[in-house]
N, C-alpha and C positions, 0 to 999 in steps of 0.2 A: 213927766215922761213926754216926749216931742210922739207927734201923731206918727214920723216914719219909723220910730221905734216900736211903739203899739203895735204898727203896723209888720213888722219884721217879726214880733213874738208870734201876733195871731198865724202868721205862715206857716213859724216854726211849729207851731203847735200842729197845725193843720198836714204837713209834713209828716208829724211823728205818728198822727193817727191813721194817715194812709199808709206808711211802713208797717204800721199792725196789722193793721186788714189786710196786708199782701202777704206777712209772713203766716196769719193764717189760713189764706188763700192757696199759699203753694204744700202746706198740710194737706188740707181738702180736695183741692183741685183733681180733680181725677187725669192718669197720664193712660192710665189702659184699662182695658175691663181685669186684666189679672192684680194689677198692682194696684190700682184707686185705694182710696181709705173712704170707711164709712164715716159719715157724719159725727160729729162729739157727743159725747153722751150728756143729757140735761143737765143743766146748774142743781146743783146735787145730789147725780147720782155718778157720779165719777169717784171714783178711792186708788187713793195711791196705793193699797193692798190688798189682795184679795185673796180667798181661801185659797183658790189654785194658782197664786203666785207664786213664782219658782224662790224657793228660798234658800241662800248661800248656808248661812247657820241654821239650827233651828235650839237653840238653847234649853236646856230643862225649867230653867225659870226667867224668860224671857224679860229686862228691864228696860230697851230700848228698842226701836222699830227703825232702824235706818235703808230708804228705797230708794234705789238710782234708776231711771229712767233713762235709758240708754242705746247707742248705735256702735254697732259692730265697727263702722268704718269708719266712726268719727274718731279725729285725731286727740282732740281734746279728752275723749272717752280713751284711748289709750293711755292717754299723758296719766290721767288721773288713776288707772289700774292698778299701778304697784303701791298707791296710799289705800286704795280700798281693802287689796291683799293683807297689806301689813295691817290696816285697826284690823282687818277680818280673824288673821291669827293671832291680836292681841286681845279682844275683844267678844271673842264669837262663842262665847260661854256665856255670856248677859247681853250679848245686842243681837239681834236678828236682822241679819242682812239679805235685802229682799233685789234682783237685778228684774228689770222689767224689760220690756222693745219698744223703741221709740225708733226705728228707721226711718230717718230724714229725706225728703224729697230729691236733695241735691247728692247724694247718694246713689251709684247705679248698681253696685252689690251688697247694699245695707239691708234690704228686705229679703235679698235672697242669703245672706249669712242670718236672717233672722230666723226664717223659714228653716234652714239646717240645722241651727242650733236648738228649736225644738224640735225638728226628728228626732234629735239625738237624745232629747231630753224624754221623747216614747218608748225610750229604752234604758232609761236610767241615767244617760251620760249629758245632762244637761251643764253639770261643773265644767267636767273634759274639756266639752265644744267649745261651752264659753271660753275658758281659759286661752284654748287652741286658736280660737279666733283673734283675740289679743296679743296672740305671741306672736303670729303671725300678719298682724297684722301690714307693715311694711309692705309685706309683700305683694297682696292684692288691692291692697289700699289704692282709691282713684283710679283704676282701670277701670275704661268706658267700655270692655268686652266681660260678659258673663263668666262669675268663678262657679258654676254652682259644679264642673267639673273639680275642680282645687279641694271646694270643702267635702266633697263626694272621697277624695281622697284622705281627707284627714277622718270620715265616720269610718272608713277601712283601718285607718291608723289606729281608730279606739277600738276596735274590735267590734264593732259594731253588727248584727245582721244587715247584711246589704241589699237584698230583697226587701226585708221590711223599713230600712230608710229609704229606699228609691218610693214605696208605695206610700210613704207618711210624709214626701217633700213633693206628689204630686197630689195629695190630700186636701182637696180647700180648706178642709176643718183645719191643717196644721198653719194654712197662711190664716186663715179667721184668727185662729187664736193669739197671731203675733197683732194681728188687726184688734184684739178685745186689748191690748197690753194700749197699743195706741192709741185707741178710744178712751181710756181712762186719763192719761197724759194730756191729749187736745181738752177733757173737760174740767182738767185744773191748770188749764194756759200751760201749761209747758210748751215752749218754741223753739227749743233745741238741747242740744244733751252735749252733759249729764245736766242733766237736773235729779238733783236730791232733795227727799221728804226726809224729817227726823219725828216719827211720832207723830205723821200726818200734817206736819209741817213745814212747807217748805222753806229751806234755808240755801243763803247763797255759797256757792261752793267757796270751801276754805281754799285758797292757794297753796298751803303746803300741809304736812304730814302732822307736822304741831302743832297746827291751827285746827285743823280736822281733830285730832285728837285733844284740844284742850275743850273744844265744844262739846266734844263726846262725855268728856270728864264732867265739864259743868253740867250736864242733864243728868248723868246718872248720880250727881252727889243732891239732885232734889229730891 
């Protein structure tokens, strides 16, 4: 190997580690004192699942753990919705489908659809929201002005109390809590969403519905 070839790898290299450190950076980086995110939680105390993780199924006899870490406004996180639906209705008698918040930086109503959707979930309607947030999404998707009026209208949609969603989306414990979802996410590198664990494992997302699904298959026939 010629010395200006060595030389072109060691940059690329050097390159690809300063891309990590920025895209953890823009994680971290604090933009306000309302929206910053806390720190990562330690090299081993981060779980893709947790007792109070919102969970889609909950199976009688649980044989698989599949967890998406996930952004309201990401598009990719739409795309992948109606594959998650359909294993969810295929499926959700033996896999335990667990949805997490991971609202990305580059996002300007990802935390605030994050924050609504657990209001809604203080009252039971954590399915609802979610769903409603995905149907909708198109619609508020990339608008650099605040929807928290939009989704204010869609917790009226679910019948919601509306007293008690306005006092639980100005609740820090309701943004903490989308903040405890993200802490767990930064402390097993996830850099963007969806990202999926299968069993605590993470795996790279399948491109389509029968590849998702033939993965699903090969784990539950061990």
């Amino acid at each position: 190997m010629t010395k200006s070839k060595k030389n072109l790898l060691a940059l690329a290299a050097v390159v690809a580690i300063l891309a990590a450190a920025f895209g953890t950076f823009l994680l971290v980086k604090p933009e306000d004192p309302a929206t910053a995110t806390a720190p990562p939680l330690a090299a081993g105390e981060a779980r893709a699942v947790r007792e109070d993780s919102h969970r889609l199924t909950t199976p009688a006899r649980s044989e698989l753990t599949l967890v998406e870490f996930l952004d309201f406004e990401c598009e990719a996180c739409g795309a992948v919705h109606p594959t998650v639906e359909r294993l969810r209705e295929e499926y959700g008698d033996r896999v335990t489908f667990v949805a997490r918040y991971f609202p990305m930086p580059g996002h300007r109503n990802s935390r605030t659809a994050a924050v609504a959707v657990e209001a809604a979930a203080q009252q039971g309607k954590f399915e609802d929201m979610y769903k409603k947030m995905f149907a909708t999404q198109k619609e508020w998707g990339e608008l650099q002005n605040s929807q928290a009026d939009l989704f204010r209208t869609y917790a009226e949609q679910l019948g919601l109390d509306m007293n008690t969603y306005d006092t639980a989306v100005k609740d820090p414990a309701t943004e903490e809590r989308v903040k405890a979802d993200q802490r767990d996410g930064m402390g097993l590198n996830v850099q963007g969403t969806p990202t999926f664990f299968l069993d605590g494992q993470r795996i790279q997302t399948p491109r389509t519905y029968e590849a998702f699904k033939a993965l699903i298959d090969e784990r539950l026939a061990k």
